[in-house]
Backbone of each chain as ProteinMPNN parsed JSONL, in Angstrom:
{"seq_chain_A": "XXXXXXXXXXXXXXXXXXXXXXXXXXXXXXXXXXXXXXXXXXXXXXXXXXXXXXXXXXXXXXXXXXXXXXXXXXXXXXXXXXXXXXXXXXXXXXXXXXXXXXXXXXXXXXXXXXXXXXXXXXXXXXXXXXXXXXX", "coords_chain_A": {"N_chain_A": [[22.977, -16.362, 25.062], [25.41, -14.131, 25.677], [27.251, -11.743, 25.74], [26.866, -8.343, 25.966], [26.582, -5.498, 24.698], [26.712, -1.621, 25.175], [26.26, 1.492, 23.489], [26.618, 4.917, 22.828], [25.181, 6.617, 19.714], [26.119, 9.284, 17.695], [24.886, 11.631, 15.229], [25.991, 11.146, 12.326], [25.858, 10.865, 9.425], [23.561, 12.512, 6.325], [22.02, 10.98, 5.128], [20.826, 9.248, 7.204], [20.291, 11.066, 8.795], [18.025, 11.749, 7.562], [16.574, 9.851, 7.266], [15.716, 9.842, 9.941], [14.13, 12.421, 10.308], [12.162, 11.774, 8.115], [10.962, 10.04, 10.031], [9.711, 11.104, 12.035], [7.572, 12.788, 10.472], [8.386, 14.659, 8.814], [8.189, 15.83, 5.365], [10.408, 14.262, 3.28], [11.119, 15.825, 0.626], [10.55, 18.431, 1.182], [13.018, 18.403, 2.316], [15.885, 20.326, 2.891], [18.86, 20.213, 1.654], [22.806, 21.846, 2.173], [25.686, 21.734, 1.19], [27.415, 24.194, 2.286], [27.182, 25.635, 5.213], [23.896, 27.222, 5.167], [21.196, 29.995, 6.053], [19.476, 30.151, 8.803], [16.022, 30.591, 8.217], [14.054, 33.346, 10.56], [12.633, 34.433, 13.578], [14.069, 33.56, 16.325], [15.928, 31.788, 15.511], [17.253, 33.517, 13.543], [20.476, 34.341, 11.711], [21.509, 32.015, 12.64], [23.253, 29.323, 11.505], [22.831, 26.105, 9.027], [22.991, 23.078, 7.597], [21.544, 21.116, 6.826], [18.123, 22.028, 6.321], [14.477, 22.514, 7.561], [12.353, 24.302, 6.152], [10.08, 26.817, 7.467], [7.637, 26.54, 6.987], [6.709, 24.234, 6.27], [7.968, 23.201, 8.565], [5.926, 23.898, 10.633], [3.671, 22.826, 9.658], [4.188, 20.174, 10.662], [4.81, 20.204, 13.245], [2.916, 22.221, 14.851], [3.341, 24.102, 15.696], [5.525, 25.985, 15.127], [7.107, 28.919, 14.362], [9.763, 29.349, 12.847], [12.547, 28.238, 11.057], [13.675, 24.803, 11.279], [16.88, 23.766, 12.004], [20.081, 21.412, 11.004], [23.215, 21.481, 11.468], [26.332, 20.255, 10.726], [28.78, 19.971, 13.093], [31.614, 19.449, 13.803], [31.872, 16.775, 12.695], [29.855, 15.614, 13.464], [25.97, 16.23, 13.578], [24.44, 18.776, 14.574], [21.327, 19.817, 16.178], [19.234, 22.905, 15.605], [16.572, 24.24, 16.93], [13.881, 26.593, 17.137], [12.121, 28.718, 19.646], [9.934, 28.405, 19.624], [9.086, 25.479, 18.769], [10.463, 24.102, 20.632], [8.601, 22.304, 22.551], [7.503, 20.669, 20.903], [9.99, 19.407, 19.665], [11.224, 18.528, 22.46], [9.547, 16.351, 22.595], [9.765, 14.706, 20.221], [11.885, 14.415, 19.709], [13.681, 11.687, 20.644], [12.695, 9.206, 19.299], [13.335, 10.153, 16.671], [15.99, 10.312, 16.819], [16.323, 7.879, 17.38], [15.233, 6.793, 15.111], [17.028, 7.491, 13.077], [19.678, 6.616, 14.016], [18.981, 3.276, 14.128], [18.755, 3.73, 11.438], [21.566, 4.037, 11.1], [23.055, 1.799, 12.104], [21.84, -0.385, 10.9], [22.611, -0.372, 8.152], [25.391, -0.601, 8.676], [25.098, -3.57, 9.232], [24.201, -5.289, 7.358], [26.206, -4.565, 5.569], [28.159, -6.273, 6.623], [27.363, -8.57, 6.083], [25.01, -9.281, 7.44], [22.031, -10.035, 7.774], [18.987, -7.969, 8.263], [15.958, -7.653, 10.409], [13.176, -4.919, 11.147], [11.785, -4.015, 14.154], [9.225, -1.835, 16.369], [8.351, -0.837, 19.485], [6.784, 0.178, 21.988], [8.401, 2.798, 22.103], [10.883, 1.877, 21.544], [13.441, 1.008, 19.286], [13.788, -2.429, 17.287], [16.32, -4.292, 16.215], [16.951, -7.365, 14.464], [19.813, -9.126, 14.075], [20.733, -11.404, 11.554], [22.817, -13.999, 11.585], [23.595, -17.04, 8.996], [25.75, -18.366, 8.416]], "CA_chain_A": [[23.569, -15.028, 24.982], [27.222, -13.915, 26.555], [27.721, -10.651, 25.868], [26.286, -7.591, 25.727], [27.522, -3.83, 24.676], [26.0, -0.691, 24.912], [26.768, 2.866, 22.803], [25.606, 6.018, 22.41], [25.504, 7.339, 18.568], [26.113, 10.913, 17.065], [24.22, 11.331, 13.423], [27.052, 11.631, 11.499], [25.499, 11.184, 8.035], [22.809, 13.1, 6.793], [20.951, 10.117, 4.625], [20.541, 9.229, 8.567], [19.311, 12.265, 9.734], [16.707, 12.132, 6.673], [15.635, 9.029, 7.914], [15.076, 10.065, 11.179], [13.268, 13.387, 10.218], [10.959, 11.142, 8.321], [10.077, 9.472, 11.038], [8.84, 12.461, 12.758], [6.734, 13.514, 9.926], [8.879, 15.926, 7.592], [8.166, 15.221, 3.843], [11.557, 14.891, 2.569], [10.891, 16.793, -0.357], [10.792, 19.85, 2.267], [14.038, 18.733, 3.642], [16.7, 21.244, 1.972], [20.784, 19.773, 2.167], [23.25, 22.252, 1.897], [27.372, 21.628, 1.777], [27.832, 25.039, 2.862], [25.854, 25.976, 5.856], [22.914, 28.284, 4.696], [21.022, 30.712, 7.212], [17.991, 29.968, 8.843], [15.09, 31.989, 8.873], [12.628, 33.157, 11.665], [13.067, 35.458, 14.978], [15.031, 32.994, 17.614], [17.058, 31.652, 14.064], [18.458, 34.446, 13.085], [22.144, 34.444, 12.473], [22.109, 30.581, 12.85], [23.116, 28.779, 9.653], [22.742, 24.805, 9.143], [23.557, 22.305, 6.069], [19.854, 20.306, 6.31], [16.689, 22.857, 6.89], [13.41, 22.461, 6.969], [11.738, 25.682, 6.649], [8.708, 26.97, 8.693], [6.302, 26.552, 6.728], [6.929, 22.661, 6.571], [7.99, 23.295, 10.381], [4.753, 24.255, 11.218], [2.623, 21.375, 9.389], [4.283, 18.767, 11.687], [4.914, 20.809, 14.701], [2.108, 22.148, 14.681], [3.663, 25.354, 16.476], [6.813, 26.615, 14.725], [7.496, 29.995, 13.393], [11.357, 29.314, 12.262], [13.26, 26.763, 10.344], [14.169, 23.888, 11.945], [18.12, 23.387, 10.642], [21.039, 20.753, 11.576], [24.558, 22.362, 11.496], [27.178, 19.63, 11.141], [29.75, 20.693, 13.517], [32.707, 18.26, 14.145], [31.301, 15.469, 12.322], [28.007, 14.914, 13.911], [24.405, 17.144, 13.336], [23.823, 19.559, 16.186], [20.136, 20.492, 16.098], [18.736, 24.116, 15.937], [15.6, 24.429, 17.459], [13.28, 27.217, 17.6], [12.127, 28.645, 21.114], [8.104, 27.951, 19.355], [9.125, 24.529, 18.337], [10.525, 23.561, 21.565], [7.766, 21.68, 23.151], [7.503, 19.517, 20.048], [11.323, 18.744, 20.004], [11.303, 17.638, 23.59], [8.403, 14.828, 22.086], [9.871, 13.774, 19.29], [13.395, 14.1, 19.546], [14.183, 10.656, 21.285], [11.983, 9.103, 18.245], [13.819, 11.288, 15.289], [17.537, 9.856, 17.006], [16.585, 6.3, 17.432], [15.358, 6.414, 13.599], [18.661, 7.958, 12.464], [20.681, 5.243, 14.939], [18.524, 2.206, 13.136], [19.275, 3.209, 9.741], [23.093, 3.796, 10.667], [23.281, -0.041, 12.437], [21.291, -1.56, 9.84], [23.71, 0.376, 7.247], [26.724, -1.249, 8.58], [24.959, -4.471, 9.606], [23.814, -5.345, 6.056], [27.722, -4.706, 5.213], [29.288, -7.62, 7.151], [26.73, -9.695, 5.666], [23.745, -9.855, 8.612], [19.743, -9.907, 7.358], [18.184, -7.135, 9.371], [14.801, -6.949, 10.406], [13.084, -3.771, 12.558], [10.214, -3.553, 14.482], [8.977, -1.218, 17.333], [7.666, -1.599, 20.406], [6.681, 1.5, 23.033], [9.221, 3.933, 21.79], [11.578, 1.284, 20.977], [13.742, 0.257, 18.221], [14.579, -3.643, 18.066], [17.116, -4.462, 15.398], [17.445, -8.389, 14.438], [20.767, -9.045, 12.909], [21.337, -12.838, 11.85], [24.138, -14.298, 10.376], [23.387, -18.307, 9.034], [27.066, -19.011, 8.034]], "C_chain_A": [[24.773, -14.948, 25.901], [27.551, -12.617, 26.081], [26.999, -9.608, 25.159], [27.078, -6.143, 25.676], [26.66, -2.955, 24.505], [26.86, 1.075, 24.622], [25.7, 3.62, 22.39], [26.342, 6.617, 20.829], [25.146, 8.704, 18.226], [25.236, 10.317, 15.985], [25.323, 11.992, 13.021], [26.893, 11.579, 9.921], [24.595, 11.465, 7.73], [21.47, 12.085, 5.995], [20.241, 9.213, 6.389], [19.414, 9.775, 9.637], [18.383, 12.043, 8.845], [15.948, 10.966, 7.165], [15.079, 9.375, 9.462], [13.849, 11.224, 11.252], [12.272, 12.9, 9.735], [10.27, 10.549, 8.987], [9.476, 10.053, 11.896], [7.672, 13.152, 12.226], [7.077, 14.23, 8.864], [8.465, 14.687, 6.779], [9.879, 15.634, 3.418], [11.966, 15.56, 1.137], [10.73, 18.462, 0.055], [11.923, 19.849, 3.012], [15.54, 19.032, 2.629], [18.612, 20.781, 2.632], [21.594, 20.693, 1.335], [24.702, 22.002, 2.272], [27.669, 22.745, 2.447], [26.809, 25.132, 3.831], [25.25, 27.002, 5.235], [22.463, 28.964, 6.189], [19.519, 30.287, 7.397], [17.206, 30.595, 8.953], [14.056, 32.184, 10.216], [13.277, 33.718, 13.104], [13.941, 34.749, 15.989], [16.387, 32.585, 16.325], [17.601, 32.152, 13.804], [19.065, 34.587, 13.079], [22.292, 32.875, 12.311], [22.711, 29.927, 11.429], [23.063, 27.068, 9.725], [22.801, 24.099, 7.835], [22.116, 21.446, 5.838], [19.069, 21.269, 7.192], [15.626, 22.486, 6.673], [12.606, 23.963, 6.973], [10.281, 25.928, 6.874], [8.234, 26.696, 8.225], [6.149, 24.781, 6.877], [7.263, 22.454, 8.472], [6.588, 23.166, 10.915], [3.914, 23.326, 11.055], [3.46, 20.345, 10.177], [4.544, 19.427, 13.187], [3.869, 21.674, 15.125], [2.113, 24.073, 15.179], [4.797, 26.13, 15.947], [6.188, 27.804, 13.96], [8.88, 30.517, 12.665], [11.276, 28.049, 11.632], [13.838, 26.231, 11.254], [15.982, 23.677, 10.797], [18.682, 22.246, 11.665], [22.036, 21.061, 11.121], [25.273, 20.612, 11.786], [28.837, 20.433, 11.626], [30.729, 19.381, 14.524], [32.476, 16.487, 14.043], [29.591, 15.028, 12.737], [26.969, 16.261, 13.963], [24.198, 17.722, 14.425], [22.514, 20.361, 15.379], [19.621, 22.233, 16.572], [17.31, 24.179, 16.06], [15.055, 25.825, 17.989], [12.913, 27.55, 19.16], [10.204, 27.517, 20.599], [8.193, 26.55, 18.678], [9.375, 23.367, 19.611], [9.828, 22.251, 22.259], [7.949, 20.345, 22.078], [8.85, 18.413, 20.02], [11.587, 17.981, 20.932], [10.545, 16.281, 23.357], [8.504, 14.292, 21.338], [11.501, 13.793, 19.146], [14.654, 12.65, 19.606], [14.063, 10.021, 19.54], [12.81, 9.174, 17.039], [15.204, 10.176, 15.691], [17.638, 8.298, 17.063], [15.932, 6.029, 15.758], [16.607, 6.4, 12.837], [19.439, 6.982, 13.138], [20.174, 4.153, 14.221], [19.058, 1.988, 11.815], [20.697, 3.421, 10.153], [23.634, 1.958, 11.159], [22.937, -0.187, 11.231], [22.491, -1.03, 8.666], [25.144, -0.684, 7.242], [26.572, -2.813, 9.485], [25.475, -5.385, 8.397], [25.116, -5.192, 5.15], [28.46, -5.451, 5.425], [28.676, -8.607, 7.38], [25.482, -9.803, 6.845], [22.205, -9.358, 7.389], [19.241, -9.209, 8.391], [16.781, -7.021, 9.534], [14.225, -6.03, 12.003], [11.583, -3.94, 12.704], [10.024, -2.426, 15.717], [8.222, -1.265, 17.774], [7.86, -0.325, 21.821], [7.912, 2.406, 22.873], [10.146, 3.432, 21.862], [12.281, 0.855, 19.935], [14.192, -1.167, 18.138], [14.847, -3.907, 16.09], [17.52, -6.484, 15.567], [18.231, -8.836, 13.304], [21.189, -10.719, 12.743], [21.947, -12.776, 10.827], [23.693, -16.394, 9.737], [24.687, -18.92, 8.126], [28.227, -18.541, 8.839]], "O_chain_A": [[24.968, -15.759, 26.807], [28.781, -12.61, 26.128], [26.553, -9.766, 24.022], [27.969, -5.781, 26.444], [25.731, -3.222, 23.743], [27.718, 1.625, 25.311], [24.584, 3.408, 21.916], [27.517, 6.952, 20.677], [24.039, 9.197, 18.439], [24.913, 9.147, 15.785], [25.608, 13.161, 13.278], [27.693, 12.175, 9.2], [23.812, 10.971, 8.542], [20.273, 12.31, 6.171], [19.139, 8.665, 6.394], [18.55, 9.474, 10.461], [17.351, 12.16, 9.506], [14.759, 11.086, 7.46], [13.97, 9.041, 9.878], [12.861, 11.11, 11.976], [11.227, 13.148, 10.337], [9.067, 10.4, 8.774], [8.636, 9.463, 12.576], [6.904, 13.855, 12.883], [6.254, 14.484, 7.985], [8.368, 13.479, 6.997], [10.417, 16.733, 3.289], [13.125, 15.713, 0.752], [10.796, 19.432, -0.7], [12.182, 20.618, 3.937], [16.096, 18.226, 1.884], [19.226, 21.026, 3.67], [21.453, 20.68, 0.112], [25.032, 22.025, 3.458], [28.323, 22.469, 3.453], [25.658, 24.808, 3.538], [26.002, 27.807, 4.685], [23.04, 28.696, 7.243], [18.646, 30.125, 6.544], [17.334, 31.442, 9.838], [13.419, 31.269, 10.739], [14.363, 33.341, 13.543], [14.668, 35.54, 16.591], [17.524, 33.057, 16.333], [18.747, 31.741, 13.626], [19.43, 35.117, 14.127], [23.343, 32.514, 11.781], [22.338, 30.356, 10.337], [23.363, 26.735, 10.872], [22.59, 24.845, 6.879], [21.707, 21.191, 4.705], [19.208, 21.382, 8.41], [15.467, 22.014, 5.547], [12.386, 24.55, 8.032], [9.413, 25.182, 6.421], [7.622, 25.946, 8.986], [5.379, 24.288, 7.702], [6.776, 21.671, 9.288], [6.278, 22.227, 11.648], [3.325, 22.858, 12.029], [2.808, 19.307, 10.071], [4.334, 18.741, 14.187], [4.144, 21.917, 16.299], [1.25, 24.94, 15.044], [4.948, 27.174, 16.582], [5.201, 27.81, 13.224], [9.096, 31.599, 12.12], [10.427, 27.158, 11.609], [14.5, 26.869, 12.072], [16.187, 23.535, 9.591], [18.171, 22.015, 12.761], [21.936, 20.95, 9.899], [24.916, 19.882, 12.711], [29.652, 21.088, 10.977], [30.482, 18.734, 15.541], [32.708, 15.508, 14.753], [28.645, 14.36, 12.319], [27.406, 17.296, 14.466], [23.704, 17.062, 15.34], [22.552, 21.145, 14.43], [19.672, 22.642, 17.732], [16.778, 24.163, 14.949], [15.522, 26.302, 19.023], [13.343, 26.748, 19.989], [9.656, 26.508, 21.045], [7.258, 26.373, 17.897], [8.853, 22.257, 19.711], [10.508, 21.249, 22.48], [8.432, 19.26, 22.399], [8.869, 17.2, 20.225], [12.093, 16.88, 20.716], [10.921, 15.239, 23.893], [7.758, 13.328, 21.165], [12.116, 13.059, 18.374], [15.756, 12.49, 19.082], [14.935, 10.214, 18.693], [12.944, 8.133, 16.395], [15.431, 9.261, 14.899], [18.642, 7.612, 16.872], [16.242, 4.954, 15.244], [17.077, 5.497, 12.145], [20.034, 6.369, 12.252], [21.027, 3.835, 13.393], [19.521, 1.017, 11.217], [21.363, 2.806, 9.321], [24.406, 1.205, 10.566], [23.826, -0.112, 10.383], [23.389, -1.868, 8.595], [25.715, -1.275, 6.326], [27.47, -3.252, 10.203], [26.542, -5.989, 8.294], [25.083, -5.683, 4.022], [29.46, -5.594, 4.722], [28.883, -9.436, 8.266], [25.117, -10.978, 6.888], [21.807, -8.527, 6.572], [19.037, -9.794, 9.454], [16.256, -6.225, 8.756], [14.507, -6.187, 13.191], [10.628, -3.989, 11.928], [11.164, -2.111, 16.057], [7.172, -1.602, 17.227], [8.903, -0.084, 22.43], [8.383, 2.699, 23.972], [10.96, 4.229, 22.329], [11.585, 0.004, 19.38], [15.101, -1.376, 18.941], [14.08, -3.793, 15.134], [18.181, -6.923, 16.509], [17.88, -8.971, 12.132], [21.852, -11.279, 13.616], [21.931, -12.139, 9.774], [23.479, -16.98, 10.798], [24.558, -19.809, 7.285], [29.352, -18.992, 8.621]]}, "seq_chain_B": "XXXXXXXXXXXXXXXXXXXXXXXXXXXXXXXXXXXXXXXXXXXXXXXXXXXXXXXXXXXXXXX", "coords_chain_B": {"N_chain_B": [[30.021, -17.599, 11.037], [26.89, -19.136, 12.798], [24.592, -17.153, 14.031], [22.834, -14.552, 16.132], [22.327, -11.306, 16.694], [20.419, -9.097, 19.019], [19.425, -6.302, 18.663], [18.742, -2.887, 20.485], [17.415, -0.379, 20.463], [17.268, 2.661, 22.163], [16.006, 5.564, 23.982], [16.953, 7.564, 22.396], [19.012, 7.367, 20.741], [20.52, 5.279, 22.082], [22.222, 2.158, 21.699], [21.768, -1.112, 22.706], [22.954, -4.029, 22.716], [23.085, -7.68, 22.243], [24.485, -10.242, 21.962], [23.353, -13.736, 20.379], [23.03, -17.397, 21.07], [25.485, -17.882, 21.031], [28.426, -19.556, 22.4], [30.742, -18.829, 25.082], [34.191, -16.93, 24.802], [34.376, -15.902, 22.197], [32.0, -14.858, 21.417], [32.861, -11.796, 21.984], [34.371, -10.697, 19.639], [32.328, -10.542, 17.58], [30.79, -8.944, 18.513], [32.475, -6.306, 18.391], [32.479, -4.689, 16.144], [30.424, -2.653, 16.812], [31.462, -0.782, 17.92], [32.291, 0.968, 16.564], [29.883, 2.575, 16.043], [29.201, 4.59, 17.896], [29.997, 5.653, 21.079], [31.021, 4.243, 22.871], [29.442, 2.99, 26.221], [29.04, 1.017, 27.665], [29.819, -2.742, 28.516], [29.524, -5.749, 28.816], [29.324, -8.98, 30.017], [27.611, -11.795, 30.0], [25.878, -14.904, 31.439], [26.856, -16.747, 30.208], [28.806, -16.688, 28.856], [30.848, -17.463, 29.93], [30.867, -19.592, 29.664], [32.373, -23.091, 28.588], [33.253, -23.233, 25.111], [31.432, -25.512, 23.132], [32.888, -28.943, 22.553], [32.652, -31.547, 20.46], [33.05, -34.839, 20.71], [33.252, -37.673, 18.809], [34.351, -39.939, 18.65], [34.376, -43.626, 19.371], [34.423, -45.673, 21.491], [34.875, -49.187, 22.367], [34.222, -51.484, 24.522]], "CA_chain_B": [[29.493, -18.546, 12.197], [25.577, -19.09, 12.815], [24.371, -16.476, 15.303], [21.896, -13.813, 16.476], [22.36, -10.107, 17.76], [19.516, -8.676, 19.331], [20.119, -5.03, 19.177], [17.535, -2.373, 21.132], [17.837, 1.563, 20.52], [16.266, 3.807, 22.887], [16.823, 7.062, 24.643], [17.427, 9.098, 21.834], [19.81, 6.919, 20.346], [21.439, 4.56, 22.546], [22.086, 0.789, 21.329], [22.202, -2.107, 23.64], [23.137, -5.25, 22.002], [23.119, -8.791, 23.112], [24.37, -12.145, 21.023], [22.547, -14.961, 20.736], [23.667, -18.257, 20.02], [26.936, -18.385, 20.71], [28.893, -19.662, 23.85], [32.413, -18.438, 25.218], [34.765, -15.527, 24.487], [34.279, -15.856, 20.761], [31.055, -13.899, 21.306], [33.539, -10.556, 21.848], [34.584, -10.426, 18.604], [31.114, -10.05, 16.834], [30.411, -7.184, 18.468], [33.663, -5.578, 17.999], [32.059, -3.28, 15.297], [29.447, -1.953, 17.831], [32.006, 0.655, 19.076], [32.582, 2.046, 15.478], [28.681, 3.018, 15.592], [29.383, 5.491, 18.503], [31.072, 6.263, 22.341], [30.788, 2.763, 24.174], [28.823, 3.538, 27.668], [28.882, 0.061, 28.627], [30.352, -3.561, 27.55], [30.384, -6.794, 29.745], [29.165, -10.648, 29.687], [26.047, -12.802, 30.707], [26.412, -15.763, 32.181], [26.555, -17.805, 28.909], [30.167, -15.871, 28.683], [31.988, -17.823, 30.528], [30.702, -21.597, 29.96], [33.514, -23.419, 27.474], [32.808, -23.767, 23.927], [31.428, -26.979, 22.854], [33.466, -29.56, 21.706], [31.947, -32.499, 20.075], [33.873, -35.922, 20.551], [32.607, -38.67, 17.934], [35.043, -41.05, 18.752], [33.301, -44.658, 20.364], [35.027, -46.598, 22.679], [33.954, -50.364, 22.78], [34.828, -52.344, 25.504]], "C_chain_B": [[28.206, -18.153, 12.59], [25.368, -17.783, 14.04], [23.559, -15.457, 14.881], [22.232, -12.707, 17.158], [21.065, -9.718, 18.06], [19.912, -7.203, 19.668], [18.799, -4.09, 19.426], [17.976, -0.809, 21.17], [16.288, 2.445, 20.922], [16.559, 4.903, 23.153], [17.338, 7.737, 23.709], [18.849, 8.621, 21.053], [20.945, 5.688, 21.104], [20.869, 3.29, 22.254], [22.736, -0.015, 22.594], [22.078, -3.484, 22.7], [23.557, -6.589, 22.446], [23.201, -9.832, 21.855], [24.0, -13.028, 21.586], [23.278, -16.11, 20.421], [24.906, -18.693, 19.917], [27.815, -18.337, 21.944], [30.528, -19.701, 24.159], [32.822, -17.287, 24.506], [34.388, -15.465, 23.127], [33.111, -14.621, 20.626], [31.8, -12.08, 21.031], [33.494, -10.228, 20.026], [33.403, -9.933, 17.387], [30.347, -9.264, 17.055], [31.187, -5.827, 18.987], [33.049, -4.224, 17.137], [31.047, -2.368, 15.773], [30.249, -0.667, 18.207], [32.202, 1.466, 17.584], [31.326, 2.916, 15.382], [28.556, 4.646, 16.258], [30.196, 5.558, 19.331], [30.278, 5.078, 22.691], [30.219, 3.232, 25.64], [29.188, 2.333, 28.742], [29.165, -1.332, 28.088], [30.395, -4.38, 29.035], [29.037, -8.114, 28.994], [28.081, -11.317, 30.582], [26.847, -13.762, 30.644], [26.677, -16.528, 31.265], [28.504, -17.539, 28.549], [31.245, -16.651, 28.484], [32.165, -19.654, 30.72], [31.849, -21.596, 28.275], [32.362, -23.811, 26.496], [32.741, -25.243, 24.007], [32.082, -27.778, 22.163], [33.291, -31.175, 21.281], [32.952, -33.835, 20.016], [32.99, -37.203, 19.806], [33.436, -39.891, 18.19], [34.353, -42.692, 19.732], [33.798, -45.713, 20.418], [34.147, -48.03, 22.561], [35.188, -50.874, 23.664], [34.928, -53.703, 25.555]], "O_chain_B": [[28.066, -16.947, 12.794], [26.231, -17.683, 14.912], [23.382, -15.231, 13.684], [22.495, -12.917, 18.342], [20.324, -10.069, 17.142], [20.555, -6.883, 20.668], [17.804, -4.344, 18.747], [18.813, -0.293, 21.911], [15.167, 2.706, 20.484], [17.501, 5.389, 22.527], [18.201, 8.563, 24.004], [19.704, 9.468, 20.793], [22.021, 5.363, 20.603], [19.674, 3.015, 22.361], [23.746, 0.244, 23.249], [21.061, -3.788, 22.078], [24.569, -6.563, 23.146], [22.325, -10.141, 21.048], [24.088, -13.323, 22.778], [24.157, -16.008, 19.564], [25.406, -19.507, 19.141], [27.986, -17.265, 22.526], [31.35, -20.429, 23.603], [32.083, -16.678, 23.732], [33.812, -14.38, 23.048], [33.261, -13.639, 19.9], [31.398, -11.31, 20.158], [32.629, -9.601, 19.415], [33.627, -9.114, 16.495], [29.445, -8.811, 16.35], [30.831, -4.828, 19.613], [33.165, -3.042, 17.462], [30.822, -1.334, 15.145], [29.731, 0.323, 18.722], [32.247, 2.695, 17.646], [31.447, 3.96, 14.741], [28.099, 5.624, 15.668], [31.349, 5.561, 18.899], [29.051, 5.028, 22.767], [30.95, 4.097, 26.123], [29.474, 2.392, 29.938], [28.741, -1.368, 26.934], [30.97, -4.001, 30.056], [28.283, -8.116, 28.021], [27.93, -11.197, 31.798], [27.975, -13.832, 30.156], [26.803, -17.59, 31.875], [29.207, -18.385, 27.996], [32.123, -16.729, 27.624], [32.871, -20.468, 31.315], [32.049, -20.77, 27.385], [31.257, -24.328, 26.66], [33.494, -26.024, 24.59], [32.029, -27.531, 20.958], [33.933, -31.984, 21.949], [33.743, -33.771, 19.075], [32.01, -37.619, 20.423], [32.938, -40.944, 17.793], [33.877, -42.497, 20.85], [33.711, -46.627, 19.598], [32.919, -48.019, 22.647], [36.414, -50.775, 23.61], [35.498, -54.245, 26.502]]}, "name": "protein", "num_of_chains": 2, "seq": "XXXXXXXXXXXXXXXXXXXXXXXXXXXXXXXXXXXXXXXXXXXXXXXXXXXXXXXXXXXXXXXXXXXXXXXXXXXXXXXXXXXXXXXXXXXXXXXXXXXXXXXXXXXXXXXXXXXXXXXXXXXXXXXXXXXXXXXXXXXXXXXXXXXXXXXXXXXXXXXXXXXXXXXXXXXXXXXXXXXXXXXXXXXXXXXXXXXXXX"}
């Protein structure tokens, strides 16, 4: 080995973010993509609007605590998360989780483009990405 | 050219990436596309960095 780099990634696409939300639990068949932002519902929500929602009721079966929609608002290219106040707790526990799914599939995305064979495994709240090239 | 990244995403999204396999500056270049993924935090060289590429001499001298 000889060199090493390290970066932090935005979610800038939302087949990204869907991977990452599955990895938290959403059914993506509950996870609603809108070009325009839409509005989210539910008492701290109100007013907010976001382009991928999940709404409470799907909130609630994986968080186990929500009474709003969970949305993501793309605002200057990358997904800023709206988070309930009654979701909170959960977010703080799976958030890391959710962003290193969405970071995996965007590497592997543009691994798998300049020809590498990717394989993923995980390992204590790890992602490990092996990209070989044999030419 | 044969080689190995080992790439590791933690923290909520941050990638640390390390080539395998391949000795001298040349390594830079193959993970050039690492900075398109996000904001670079951090970028330098293990000790493997800085040893010269190998260069194979076949030629055989008799005396």
């Amino acid at each position: 080995m000889s060199e090493y780099t390290i970066v932090e990634c935005d979610i800038e696409e939302e087949s990204h973010l869907i991977t990452g939300l599955k990895a938290v639990g959403f059914n993506p068949e509950f996870i609603e993509v809108h070009n325009a932002p839409a509005t989210l519902q539910g008492y701290h929500g109100a007013g907010a609007k976001a382009n991928v929602i999940i709404r409470k009721e799907e909130a609630r079966r994986v968080t186990g605590c929500g009474y709003s929609d969970i949305g993501f608002e793309k605002v200057d290219g990358a997904y800023k998360a709206h988070i309930d106040r009654s979701s909170q707790t959960w977010w703080n526990k799976n958030r890391d989780t959710m962003y290193n799914h969405a970071t995996a599939a965007k590497a592997t995305e543009m691994a798998k483009k300049r020809g590498y064979r990717v394989t993923q495994t995980e390992e204590e709240g790890r992602i490990r990405l092996k990209l070989r090239k044999s030419y | 050219m044969k080689h190995e990244i080992d790439v590791v995403i933690s923290d909520g999204g941050k990638i640390e990436a390390t080539v395998n396999g391949v000795e001298g500056p040349v390594c830079k270049d193959l993970t050039k596309w690492f900075q398109k993924l996000g904001k670079m935090v951090d970028k330098g060289a293990t000790k493997d960095m800085y040893k010269k590429e190998k260069v194979r001499i076949g030629e055989k001298v008799e005396l």
